[in-house]
C-alpha positions in Angstrom: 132.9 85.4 141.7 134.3 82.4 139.8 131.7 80.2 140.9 129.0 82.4 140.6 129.7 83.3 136.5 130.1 79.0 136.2 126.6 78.2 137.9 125.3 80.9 135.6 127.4 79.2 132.3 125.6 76.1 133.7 122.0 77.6 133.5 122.6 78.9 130.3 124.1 75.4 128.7 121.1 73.5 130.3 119.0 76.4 128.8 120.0 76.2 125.6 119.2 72.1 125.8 115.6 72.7 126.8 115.5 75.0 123.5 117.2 72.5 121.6 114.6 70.0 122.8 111.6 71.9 122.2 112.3 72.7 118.9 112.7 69.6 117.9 109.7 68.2 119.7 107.8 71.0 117.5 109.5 70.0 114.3 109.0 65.9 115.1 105.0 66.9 116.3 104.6 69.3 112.9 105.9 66.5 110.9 103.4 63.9 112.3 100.6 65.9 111.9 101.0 67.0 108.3 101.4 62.8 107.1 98.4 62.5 109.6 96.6 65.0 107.7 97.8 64.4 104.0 98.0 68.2 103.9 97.2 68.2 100.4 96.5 72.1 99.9 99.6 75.0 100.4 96.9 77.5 102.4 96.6 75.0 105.1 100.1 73.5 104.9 101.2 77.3 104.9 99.0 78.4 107.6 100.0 74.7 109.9 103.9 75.9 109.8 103.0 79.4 110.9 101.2 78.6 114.0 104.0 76.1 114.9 106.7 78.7 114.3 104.8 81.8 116.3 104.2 78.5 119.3 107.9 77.6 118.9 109.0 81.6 119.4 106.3 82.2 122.4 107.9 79.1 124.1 111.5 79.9 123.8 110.9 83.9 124.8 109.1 82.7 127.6 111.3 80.7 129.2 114.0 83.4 128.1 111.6 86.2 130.2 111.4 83.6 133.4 115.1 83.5 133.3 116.3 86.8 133.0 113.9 87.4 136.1 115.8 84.6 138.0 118.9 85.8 136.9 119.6 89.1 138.7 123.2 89.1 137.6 124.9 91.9 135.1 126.9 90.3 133.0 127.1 89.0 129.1 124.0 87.0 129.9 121.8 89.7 129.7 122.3 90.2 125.8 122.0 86.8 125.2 118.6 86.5 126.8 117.9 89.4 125.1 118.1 87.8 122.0 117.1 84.9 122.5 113.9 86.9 123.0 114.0 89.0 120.1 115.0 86.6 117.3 112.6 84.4 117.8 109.7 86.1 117.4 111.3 88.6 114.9 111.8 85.1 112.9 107.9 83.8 113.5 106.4 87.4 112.5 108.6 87.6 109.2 107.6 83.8 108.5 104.2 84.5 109.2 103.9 88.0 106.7 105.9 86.3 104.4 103.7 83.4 104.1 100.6 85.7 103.8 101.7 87.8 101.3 103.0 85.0 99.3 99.8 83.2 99.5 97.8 85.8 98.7 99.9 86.3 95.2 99.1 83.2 94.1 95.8 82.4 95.4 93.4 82.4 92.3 90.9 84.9 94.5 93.9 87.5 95.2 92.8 87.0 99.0 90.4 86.3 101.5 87.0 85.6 100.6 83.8 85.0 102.7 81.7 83.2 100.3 78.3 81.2 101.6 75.8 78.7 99.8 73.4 77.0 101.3 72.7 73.3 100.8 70.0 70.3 101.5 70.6 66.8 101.4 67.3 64.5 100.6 67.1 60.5 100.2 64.2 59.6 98.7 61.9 62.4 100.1 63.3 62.5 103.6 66.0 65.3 104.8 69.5 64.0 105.5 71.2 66.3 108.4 74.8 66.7 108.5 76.6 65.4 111.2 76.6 68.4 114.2 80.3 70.2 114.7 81.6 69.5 118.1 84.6 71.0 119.8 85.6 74.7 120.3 86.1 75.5 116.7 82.3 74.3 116.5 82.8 73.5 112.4 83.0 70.3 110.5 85.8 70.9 107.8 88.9 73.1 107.5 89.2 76.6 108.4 88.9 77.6 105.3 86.3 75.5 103.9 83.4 74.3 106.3 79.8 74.0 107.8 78.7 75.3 111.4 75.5 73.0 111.4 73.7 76.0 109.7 73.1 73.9 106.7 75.6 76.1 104.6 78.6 75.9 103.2 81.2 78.6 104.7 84.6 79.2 102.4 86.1 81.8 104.4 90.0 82.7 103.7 92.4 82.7 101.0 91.3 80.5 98.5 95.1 79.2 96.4 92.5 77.2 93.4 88.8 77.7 92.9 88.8 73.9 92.6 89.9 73.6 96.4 86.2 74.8 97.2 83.8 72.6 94.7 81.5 70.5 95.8 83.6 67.4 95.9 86.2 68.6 98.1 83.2 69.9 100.5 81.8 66.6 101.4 86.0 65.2 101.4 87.0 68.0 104.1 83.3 66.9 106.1 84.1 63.5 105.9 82.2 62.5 103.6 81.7 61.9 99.2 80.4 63.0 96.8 80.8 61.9 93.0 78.6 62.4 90.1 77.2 58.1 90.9 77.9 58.1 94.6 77.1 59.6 97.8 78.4 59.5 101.7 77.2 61.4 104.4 78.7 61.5 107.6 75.1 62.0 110.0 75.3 61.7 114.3 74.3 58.0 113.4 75.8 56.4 111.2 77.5 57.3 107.6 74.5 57.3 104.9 76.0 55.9 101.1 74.0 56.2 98.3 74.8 54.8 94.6 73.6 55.3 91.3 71.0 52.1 90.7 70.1 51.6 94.4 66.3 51.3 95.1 64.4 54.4 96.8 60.8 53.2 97.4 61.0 50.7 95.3 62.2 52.3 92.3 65.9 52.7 90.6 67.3 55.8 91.9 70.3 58.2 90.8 72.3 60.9 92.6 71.4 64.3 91.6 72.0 67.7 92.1 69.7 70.9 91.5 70.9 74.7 91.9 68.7 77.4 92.4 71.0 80.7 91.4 70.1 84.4 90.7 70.3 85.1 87.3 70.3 89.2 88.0 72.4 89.3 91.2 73.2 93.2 90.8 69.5 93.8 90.3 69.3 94.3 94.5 65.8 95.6 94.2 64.3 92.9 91.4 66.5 89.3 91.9 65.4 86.5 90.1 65.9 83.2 90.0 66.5 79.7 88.2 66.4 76.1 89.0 69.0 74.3 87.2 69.8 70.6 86.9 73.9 70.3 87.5 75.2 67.4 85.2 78.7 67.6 86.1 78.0 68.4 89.6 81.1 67.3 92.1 83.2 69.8 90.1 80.7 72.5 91.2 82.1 75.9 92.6 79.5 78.0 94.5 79.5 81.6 93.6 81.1 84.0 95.2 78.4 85.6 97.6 78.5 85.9 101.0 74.5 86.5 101.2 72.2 84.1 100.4 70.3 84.9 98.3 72.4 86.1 95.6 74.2 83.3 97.2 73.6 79.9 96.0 71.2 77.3 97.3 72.4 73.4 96.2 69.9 70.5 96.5 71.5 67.0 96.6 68.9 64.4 96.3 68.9 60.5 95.8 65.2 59.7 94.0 63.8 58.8 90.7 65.2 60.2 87.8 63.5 64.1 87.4 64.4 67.5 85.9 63.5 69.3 88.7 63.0 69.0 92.3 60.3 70.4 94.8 62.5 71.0 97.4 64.1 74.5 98.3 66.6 76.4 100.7 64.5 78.1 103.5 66.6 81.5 102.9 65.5 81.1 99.3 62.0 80.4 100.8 61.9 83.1 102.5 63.0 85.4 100.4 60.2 84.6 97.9 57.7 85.2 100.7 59.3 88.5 101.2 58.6 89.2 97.8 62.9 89.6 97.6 63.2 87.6 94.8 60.7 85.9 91.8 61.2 83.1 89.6 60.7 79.5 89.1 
């Protein structure tokens, strides 16, 4: 009997080391990743811990479950597996609602949002394409903030300052830039940059940005719209529409100096031909 309770002390000592190590593997690998990332915003930094601490509690009450079906014995083991099962993940879910809550309190949209805008790109009359989302999560961005190769710009979760989602910050989470004299576009070729005073065809060309918006949006039955010039266009924030149209459609081109541009989103297109929407 003597030897059996000390082989089970031993398991349990040796146990408690493997937790020990995989917690701080966790902690070391969540460290690396957040100064790989320069986790600048407190959604995602928020949102990173929580799916460390719910992977950290799965681990531990999984190798907690394996044991207590090796270990057959009825003894003062069994209540510390049992919680070493239950804390753990009683620790991760309160972490996880706490975090949610909290964030949600101080977001500036009091929540999740699911707000869409489409967008074109144009260099001196020919279309620039993003570059195409690869991977599983098939997006190019954060979770929050991101494109699907659709051509539109997806903000989808809780959104902590309405600055987080401007136009800038876009093209930053894409890879990309986008200033009110400079351009880069990450494409599946290369990385297209653009500058105020670079030659298109010829000519002197500038950076510019045009937004066609709904001026009526609660008007379902009799939407119109505008095209608007943007001066001050990288600090941008699309509005807060998950359809499009009333959602926005944003046309950044690289040409001569104009006031307006001939190009247009096809869902705005479309919608004209429908006979959805009027305007000019």
């Amino acid at each position: 009997m003597f030897s059996g309770k000390f082989k089970l002390n031993t398991r349990m000592r040796i146990l408690l080391l493997i937790v020990v190590i995989i917690l701080f593997s966790f902690a070391a690998y969540s460290h690396e990743e957040e100064i790989k990332e320069e986790r600048k915003d407190i959604g995602e930094s928020l949102s990173f811990s929580s799916k460390n601490y719910v992977m950290i509690a799965a681990v531990i009450a999984g190798i907690l479950v394996l044991l207590s079906i090796y270990n057959k014995e009825k003894d003062e083991s069994k209540m510390f597996l049992f919680l070493g099962i239950v804390i753990p993940i009683i620790l991760a879910t309160a972490y996880l609602a706490g975090s949610t809550i909290y964030l949600n309190l101080i977001s500036e949209t009091k929540g999740p949002v699911h707000w869409h805008a489409d967008f074109e790109i144009w260099n001196c009359g020919k279309k620039v394409d993003l570059i195409d989302p690869k991977g599983l999560s098939n997006r190019i961005g954060t979770p929050v903030f991101h494109e699907h190769g659709d051509d539109r710009i997806h903000v989808e979760g809780v959104v902590v300052k309405k600055k987080d989602v401007d136009l800038h910050t876009f093209f930053e989470v894409v890879g990309g830039s986008l200033t009110n004299n400079y351009l880069a576009i990450p494409t599946n070729d290369k990385v297209v940059e653009k500058g105020n005073g670079d030659l298109c065809n010829g000519k002197q060309g500038k950076l510019q940005v045009f937004l066609y918006k709904i001026q009526n949006p609660e008007d379902t039955k009799n939407w119109i719209f505008e095209q608007e010039k943007l001066e001050d266009f990288e600090d941008y924030v699309l509005s807060s529409y998950s359809q499009i149209p009333p959602g926005d459609c944003i046309i950044i081109e690289f040409d001569v100096q104009k006031e307006t541009t001939e190009h247009i989103c096809e869902s705005y297109k479309v919608a004209f031909e429908r006979g959805d929407l009027s305007g000019s």
